[in-house]
PLY file of the C-alpha trace (Angstrom):
ply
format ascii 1.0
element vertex 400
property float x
property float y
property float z
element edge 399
property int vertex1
property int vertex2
end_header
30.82 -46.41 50.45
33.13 -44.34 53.21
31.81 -40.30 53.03
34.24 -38.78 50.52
35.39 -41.85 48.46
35.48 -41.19 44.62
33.45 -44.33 42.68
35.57 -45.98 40.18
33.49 -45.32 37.17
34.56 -41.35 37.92
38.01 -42.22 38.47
38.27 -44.07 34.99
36.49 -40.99 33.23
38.83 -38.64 34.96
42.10 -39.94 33.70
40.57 -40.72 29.94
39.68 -37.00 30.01
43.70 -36.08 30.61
44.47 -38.41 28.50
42.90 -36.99 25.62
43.77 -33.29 26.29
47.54 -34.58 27.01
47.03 -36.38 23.93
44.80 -34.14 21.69
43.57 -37.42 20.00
39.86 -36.48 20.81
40.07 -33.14 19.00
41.61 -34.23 15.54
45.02 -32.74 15.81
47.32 -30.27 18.53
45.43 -28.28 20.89
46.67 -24.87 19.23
45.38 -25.54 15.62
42.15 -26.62 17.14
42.03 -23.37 18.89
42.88 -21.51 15.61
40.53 -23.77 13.45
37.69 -23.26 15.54
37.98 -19.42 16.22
38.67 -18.85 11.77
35.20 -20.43 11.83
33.12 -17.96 10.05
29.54 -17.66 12.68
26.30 -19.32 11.56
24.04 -17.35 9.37
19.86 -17.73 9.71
19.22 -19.58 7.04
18.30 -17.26 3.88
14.54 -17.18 2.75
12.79 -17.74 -0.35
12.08 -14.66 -2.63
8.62 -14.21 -2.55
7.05 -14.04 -6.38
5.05 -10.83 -6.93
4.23 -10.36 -3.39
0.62 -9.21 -1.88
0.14 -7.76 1.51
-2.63 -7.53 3.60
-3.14 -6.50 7.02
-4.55 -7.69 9.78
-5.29 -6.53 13.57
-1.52 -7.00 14.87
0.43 -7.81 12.30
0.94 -8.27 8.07
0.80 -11.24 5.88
3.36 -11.93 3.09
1.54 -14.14 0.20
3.04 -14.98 -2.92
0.73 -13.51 -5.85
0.64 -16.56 -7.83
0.19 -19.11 -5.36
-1.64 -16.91 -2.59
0.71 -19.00 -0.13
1.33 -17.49 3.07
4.84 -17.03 3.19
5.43 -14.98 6.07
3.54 -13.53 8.92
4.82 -10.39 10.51
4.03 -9.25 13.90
3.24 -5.46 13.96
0.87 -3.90 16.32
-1.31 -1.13 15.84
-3.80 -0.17 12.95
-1.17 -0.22 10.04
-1.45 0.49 6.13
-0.10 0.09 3.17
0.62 0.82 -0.42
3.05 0.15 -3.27
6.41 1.66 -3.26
6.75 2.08 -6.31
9.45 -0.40 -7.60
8.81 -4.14 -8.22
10.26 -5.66 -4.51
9.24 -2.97 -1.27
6.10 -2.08 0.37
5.49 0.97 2.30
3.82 0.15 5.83
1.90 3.51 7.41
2.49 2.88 11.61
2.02 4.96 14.16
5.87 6.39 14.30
5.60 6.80 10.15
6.20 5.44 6.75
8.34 2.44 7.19
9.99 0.52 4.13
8.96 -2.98 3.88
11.02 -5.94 1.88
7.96 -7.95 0.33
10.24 -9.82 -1.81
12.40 -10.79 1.02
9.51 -10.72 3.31
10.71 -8.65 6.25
9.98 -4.90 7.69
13.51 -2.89 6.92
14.88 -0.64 9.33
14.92 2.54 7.00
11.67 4.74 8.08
10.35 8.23 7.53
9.33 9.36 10.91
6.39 11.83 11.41
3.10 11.96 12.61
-0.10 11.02 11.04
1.31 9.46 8.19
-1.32 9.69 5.42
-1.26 9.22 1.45
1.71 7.58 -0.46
1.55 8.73 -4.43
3.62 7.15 -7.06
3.72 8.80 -10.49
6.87 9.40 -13.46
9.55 7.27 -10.85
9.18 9.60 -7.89
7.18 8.22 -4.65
5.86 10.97 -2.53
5.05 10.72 1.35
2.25 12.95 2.84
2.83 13.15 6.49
-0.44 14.58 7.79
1.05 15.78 11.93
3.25 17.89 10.20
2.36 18.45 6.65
5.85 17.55 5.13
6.05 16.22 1.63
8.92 14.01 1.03
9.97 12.78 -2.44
12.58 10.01 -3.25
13.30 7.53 -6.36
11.71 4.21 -5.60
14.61 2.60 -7.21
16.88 3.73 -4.28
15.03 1.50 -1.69
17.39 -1.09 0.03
18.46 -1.57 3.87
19.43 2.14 3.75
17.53 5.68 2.97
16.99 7.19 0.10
17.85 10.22 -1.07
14.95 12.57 -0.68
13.93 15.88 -1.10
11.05 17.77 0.96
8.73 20.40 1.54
7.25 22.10 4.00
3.18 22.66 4.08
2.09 26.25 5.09
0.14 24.01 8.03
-0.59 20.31 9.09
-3.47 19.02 7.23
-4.70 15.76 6.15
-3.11 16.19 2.37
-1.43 14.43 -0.43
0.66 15.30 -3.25
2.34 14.65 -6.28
5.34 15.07 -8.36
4.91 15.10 -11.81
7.45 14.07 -14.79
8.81 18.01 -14.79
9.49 18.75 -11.10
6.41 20.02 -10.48
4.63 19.61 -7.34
1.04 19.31 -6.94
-0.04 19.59 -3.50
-2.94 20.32 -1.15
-3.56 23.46 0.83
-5.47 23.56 4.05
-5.07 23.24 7.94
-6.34 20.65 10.51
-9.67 22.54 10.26
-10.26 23.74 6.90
-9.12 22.54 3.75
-9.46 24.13 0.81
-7.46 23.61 -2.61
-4.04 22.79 -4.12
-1.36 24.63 -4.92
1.28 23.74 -8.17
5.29 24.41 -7.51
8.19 24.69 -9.97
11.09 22.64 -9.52
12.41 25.50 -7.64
9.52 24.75 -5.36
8.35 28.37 -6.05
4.32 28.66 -7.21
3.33 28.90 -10.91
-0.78 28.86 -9.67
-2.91 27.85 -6.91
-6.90 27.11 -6.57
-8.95 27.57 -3.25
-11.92 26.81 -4.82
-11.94 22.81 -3.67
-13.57 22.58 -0.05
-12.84 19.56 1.71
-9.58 18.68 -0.65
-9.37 14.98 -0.76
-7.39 12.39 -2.56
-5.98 12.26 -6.64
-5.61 10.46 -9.54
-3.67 10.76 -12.71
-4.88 10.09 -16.14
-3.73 10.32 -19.59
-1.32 12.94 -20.49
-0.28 13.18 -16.66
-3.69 15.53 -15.97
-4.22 15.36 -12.08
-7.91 15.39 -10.35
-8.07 16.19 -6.79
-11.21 15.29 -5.31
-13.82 17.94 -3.59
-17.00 18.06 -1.73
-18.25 19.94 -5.23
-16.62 18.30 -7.97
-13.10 18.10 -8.74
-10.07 19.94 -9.63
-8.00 19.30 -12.96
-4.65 20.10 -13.18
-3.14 19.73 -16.74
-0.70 21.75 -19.25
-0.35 24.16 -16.94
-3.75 25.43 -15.57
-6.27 24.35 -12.70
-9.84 23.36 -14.01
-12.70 22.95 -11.66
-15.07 20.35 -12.87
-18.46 20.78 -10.84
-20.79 18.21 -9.18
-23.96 17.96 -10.61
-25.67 17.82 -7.11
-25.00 21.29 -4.77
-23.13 18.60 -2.49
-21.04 15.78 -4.48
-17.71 14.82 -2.92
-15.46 13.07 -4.80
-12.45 11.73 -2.03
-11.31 8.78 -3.41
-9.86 8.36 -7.17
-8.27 5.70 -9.17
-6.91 7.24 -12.55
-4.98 4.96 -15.77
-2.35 6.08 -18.15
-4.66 3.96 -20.81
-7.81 6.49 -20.11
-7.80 10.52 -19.99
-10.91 9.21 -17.68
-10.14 9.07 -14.01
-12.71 7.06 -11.76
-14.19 8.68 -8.70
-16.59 7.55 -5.80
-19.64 9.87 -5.32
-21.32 11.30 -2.15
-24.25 13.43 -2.19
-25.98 12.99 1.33
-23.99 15.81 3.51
-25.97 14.71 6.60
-25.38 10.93 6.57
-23.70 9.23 9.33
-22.26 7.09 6.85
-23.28 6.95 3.21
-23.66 4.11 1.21
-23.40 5.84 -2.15
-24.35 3.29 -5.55
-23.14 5.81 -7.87
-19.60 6.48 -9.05
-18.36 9.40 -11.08
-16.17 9.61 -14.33
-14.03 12.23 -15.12
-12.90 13.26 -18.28
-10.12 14.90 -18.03
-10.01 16.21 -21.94
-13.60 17.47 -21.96
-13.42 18.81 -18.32
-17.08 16.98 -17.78
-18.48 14.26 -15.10
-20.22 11.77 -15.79
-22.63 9.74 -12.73
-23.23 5.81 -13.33
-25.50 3.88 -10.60
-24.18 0.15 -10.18
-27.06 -0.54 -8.48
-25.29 -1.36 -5.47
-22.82 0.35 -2.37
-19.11 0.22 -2.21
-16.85 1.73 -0.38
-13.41 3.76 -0.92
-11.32 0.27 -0.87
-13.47 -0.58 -3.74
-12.21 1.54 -7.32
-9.22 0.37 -9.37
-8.23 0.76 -12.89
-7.66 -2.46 -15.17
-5.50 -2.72 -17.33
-7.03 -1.41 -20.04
-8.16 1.34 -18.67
-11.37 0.15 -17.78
-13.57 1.14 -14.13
-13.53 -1.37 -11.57
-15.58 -1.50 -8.86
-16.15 -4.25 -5.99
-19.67 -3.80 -5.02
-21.77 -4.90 -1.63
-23.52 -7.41 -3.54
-20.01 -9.23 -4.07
-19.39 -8.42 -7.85
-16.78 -6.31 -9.89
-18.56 -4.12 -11.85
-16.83 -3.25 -15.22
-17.46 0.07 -16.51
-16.60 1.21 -19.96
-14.72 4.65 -18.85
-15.78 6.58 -22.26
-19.39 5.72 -22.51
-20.37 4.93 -18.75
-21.76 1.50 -19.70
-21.11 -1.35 -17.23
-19.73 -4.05 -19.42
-19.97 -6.82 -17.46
-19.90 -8.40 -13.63
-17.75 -10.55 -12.49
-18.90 -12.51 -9.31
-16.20 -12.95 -6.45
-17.63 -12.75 -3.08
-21.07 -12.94 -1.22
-23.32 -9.79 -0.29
-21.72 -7.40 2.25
-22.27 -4.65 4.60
-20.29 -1.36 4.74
-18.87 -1.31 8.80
-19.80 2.41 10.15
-16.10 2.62 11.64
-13.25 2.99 9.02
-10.63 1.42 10.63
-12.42 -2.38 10.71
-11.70 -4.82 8.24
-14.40 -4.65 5.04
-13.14 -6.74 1.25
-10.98 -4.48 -0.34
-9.78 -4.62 -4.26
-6.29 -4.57 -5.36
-5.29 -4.91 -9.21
-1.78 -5.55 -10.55
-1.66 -6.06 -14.30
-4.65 -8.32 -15.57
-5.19 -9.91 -12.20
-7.78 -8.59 -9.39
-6.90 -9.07 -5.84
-9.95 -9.53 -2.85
-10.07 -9.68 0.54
-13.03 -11.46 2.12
-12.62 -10.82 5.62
-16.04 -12.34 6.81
-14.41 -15.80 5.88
-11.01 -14.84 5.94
-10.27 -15.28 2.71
-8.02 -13.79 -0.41
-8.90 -14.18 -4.15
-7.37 -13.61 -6.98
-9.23 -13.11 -10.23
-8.48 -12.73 -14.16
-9.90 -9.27 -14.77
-10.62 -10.48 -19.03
-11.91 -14.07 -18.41
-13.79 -13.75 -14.88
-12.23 -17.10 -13.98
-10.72 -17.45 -10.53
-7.02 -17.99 -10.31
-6.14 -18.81 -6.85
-7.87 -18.20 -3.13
-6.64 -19.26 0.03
-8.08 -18.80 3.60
-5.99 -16.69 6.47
-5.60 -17.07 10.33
-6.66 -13.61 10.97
-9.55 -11.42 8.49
-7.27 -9.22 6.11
-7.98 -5.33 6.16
-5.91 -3.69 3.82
-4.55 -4.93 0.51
-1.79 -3.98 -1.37
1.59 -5.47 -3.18
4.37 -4.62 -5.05
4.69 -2.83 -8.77
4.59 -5.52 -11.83
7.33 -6.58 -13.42
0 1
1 2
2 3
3 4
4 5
5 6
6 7
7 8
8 9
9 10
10 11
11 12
12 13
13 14
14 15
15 16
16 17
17 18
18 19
19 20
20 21
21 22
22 23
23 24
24 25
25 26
26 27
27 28
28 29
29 30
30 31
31 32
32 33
33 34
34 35
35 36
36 37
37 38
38 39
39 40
40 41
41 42
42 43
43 44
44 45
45 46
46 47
47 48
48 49
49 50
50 51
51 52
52 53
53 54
54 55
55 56
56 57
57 58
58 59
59 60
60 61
61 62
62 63
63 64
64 65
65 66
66 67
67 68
68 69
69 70
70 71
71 72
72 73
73 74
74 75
75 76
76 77
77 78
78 79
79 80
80 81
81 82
82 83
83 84
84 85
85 86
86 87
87 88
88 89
89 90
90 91
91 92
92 93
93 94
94 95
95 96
96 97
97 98
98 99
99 100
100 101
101 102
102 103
103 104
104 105
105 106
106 107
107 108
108 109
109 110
110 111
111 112
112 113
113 114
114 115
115 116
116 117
117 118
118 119
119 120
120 121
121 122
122 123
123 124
124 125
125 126
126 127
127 128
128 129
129 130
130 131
131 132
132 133
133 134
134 135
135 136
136 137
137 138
138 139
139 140
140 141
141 142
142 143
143 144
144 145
145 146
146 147
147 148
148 149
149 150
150 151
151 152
152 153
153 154
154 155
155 156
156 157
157 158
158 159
159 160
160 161
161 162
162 163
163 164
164 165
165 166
166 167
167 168
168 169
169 170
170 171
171 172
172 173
173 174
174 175
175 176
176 177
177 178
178 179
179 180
180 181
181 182
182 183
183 184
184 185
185 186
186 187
187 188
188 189
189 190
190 191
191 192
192 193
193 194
194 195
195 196
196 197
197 198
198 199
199 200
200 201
201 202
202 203
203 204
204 205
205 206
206 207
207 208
208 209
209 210
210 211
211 212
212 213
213 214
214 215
215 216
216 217
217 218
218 219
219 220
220 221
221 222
222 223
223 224
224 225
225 226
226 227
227 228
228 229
229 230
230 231
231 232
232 233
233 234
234 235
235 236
236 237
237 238
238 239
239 240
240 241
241 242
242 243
243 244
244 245
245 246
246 247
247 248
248 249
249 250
250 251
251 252
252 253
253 254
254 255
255 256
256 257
257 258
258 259
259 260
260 261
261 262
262 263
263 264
264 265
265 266
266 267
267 268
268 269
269 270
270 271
271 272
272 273
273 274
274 275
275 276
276 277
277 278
278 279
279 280
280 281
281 282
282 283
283 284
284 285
285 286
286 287
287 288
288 289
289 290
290 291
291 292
292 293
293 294
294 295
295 296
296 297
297 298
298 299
299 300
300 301
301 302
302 303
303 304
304 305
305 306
306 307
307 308
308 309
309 310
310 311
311 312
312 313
313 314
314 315
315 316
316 317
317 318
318 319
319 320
320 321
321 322
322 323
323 324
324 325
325 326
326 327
327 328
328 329
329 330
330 331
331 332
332 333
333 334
334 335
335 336
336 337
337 338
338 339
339 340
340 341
341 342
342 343
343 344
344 345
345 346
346 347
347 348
348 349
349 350
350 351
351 352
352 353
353 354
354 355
355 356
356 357
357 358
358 359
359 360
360 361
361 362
362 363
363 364
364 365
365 366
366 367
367 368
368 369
369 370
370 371
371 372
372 373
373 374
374 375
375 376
376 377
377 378
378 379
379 380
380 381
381 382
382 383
383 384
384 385
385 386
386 387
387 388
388 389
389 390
390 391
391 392
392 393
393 394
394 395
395 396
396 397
397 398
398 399
């Protein structure tokens, strides 16, 4: 072949590729309408996922799992870096996520972080109670309150308030207006404070050192934990209920609209690195009285729920759920779920957490990596599946 010659097999290919355009026999029709057909073409979608049924989420170290609360299926895996939290919403389909920049909303149903976030530093508790969720952020120590039922791909409508300080605190709205929040500073905290709707105070207590946590029980009374006892808010006046030890601290609650009894952890060793209390605490909120019960083993503060009858759960060390009969203190039964375990002394690493959504307990093993879920009534195990990564934290959405 001569430098510069054109092969035949290009030459042929050339002219049928004139033809056609001359033509327009190789697009279906005249060159304009394929133009116009092709740019009226409405742009392809992702494809659309599968609801997820009664979602769980747990967390792991970079990211969240999506399961399906029936199944336990994976059904999607969501990169998020960071040591992140989470909690029910408050409605039946989102998820609130605690990050580093916030509260963000999460979709569990359609399995996917939203954009809509409350910014702020330190974000700490999330509280639902009478169809308002409250944020806590503790950098700045504003409360923000919004109806669950407004959650979608934009913010809610919310209303706020404005801590005297920053302060690791929580708070609550109740079915009047009223707030119930915590006072204290990044040092020192100290009590709780109630507001009107007017967000003006009807009575205060400082008599709480160490303000942690709260619960609501029957006939919307609210405990707040101390490092002494507890205080009671109900109809109107604060109630201190005292530890029996000089130093019990109560910072972790899990209350039921079935019980005017409101389940508490229990620490009495002021000195301890890290505690590994075997006694819990029940509150009556009618009687204003406490009540100590040893389970003869440890737990930790990822360990109390409510069932739903009102009765005290607890997922021990030694790998059981203790049942506890609220009113009389008596542990009913045990129902086995995982091996022994040991408390970790840092916080933040992954130890089996309980989660309880209607008659069904939810467990995180994260020694084997597993989930578990459990009828609370029968003992029997419903489902378990086995994850990539060990879960940490373990929450879902509201039941239906």
């Amino acid at each position: 072949m001569k430098h510069g010659a054109r092969p035949r097999a290009t030459i042929a290919l050339t002219a049928l590729l004139a033809a056609c355009v001359t033509l327009t026999a190789c697009g279906g029709g005249n060159s304009s309408e394929a133009t116009a057909e092709t740019s009226a073409r409405p742009p392809v979608k992702d494809p659309v996922k599968e609801p997820v049924k009664d979602p769980v989420v747990a967390t792991y170290d970079g990211g969240l799992y999506v399961l399906d609360g029936v199944t336990l299926k994976v059904a999607e895996d969501i990169p998020l870096k960071g040591f992140n939290r989470v909690n029910p919403a408050g409605d039946d389909r989102h998820v609130m996520v605690s990050t580093a920049a916030g509260f963000q909303v999460m979709d569990a149903v359609g399995r996917r972080l939203t954009d809509v976030e409350f910014k702020g530093p330190k974000p700490g508790h999330v509280v639902h109670h009478a169809g308002r969720t409250v944020l806590f952020s503790d950098g700045t120590g504003e409360v923000t309150v919004f109806d669950p039922a407004d959650l979608g791909d934009t913010r809610p409508k919310t209303t706020t308030y404005d801590s005297a300080a920053p302060h690791h605190g929580v708070a609550i709205q109740l079915a009047n207006g009223e707030l119930v929040t915590t006072l204290g500073t990044e040092e020192k905290r100290v009590g709780i404070t109630v507001l009107g709707e007017d967000r003006a105070e009807i009575t205060r207590s400082e008599e709480c050192p160490g303000v942690h946590g709260e619960a609501t029980a029957r006939g919307e009374a609210v405990v707040i934990g101390c490092e002494d006892g507890v205080l009671v808010y109900r109809d109107g006046a604060i109630k201190k209920v005292k530890s029996p030890t000089e130093y019990g601290r109560i910072g972790n609650q899990a209350g039921s609209d079935e019980s005017p009894v409101v389940l508490g952890d229990y620490k009495k060793d002021k000195d301890a690195e890290l505690e590994r209390p075997e006694q819990v605490s029940l509150i009556d909120t009618e009687s204003g009285t406490m009540r100590l019960v040893d389970i003869g083993t440890s737990y930790t503060f990822r360990s109390l729920a409510r069932g739903p009858h009102g009765e005290a759960l607890v997922l021990g060390t030694d790998g059981k759920i203790h049942v506890i009969d609220p009113e009389t203190g008596d542990i009913t039964k045990k129902i086995a779920a995982l091996g022994s375990w040991q408390e970790p002394l840092d916080w933040q690493q992954p130890r089996p957490a309980l989660f309880v959504r209607d008659h069904t307990a939810y467990v995180s093993d994260p020694s084997s990596k597993k989930l578990l879920a459990i009828d609370i009534e029968s003992g029997k195990r419903l489902a378990s599946t086995e994850l990539p990564a060990a879960p940490n934290e373990l929450s879902g959405v509201k039941a239906h």
